[in-house]
N, C-alpha and C positions, 0 to 999 in steps of 0.2 A: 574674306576681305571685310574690314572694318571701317564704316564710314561714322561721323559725327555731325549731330542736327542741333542747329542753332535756331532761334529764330525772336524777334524782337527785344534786342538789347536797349534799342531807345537811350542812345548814349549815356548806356549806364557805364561808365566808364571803369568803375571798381569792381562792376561785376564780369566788365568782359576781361580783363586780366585775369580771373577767377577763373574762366572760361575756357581761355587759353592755356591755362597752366595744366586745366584737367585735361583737355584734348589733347594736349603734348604731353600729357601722364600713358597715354595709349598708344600704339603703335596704328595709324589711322593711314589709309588710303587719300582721304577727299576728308573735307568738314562744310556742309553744305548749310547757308545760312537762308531764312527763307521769308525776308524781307522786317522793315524795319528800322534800319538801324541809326537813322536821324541824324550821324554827322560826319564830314572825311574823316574829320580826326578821330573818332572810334573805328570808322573802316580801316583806316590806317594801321592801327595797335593788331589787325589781323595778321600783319606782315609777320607778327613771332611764330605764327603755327610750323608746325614741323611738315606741314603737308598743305597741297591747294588747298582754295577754296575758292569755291563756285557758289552763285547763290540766285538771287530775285529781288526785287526794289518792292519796298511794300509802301501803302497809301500813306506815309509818314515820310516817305525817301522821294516823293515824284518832284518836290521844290527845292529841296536840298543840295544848293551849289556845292562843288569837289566832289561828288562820291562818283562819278564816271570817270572821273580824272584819276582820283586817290585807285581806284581798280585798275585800270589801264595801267599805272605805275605801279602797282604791285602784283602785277600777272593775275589778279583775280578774275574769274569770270561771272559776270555780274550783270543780267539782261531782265526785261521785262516778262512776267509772268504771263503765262505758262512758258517755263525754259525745260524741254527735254530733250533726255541724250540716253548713252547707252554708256554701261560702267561693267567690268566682268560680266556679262553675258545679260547683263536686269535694263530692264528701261523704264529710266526713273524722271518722274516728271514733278517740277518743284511750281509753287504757288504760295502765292502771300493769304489771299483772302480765298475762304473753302469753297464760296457760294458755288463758281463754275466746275467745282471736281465730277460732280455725277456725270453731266453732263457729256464734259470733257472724256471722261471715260467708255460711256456708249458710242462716243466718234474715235477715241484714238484706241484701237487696241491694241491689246498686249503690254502695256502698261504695268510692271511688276510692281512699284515702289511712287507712292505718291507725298509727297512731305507739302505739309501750308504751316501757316503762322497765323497772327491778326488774332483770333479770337484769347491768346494766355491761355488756352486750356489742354491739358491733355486729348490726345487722341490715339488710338490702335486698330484700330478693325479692318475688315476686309471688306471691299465693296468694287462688286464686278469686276472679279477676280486679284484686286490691285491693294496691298497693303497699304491705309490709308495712316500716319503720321505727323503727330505734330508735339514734341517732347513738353509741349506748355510754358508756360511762364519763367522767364531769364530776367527780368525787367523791375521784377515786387518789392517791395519793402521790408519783407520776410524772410529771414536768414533761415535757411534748409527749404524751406518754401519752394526757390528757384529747382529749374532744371535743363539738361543739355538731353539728348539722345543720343544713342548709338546703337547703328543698326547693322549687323552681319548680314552682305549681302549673298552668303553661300545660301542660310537658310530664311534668310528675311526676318529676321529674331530683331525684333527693339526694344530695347529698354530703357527708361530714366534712369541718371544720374542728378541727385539731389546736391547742391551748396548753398 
């Protein structure tokens, strides 16, 4: 099973079109977004995916009138960080800002799949047992620059996708 990681589009509105087209290039389970995304009206343009999405409010989204309303009406599931759940057999815990991961992960175990956003930067590693992800930067000014993730949750494999 194939899921898709988004994370701080920052109502870049041409890019999340961009965004969308590739995630609905893939045959995708979930496209999990992991805060960020600063306006309804970008949450909104989510409604094209071919598949849910679930996601996290990041320190850019806490003031931003519609975006609980705009998810509510489009069956998105959209909570405050740390939002974890259980997907094919993994339990996957999403976060906007990385600071609390360690942490989080000495208290909650068994944590296979961890995705944050906030810092633009790539991330991959393993830490206390738990694939730690973050596809980087969706937001830039820099065409090919951007990227989305996707992560096979059989073997935990992630990888960037550049536009």
């Amino acid at each position: 099973m194939l899921i898709g990681v988004v994370s701080d589009t920052h109502n870049r509105v041409e890019h999340v079109k961009k965004i969308i087209n590739l995630f609905n290039s893939y045959e995708l389970a979930l496209v999990i977004h992991t805060g960020d995304i600063t306006s309804a009206k970008t949450l909104d343009l989510f409604s094209e995916l071919n598949c849910p999405l679930k996601g996290v409010y990041g320190n850019n989204d806490i003031n931003e009138a519609g975006l609980e309303d705009t998810s509510k009406k489009n069956g998105f599931d959209f909570r405050f960080p740390p939002h974890v759940f259980s997907l094919e057999g993994r339990k996957i815990a999403i976060f906007h800002e990385p600071d609390k991961i360690e942490s989080f992960l000495i208290e909650e175990k068994g944590i296979d799949l961890t995705l944050h956003g906030h810092t633009h930067r790539y991330r991959n590693e393993k830490i206390l047992g738990s694939l730690v992800f973050n596809p980087g930067e969706s937001a830039g000014m820099f065409e090919g620059k951007n990227a989305i993730g996707l992560v096979n949750l059989k073997d935990l494999n992630a990888k960037r996708i550049f536009f």
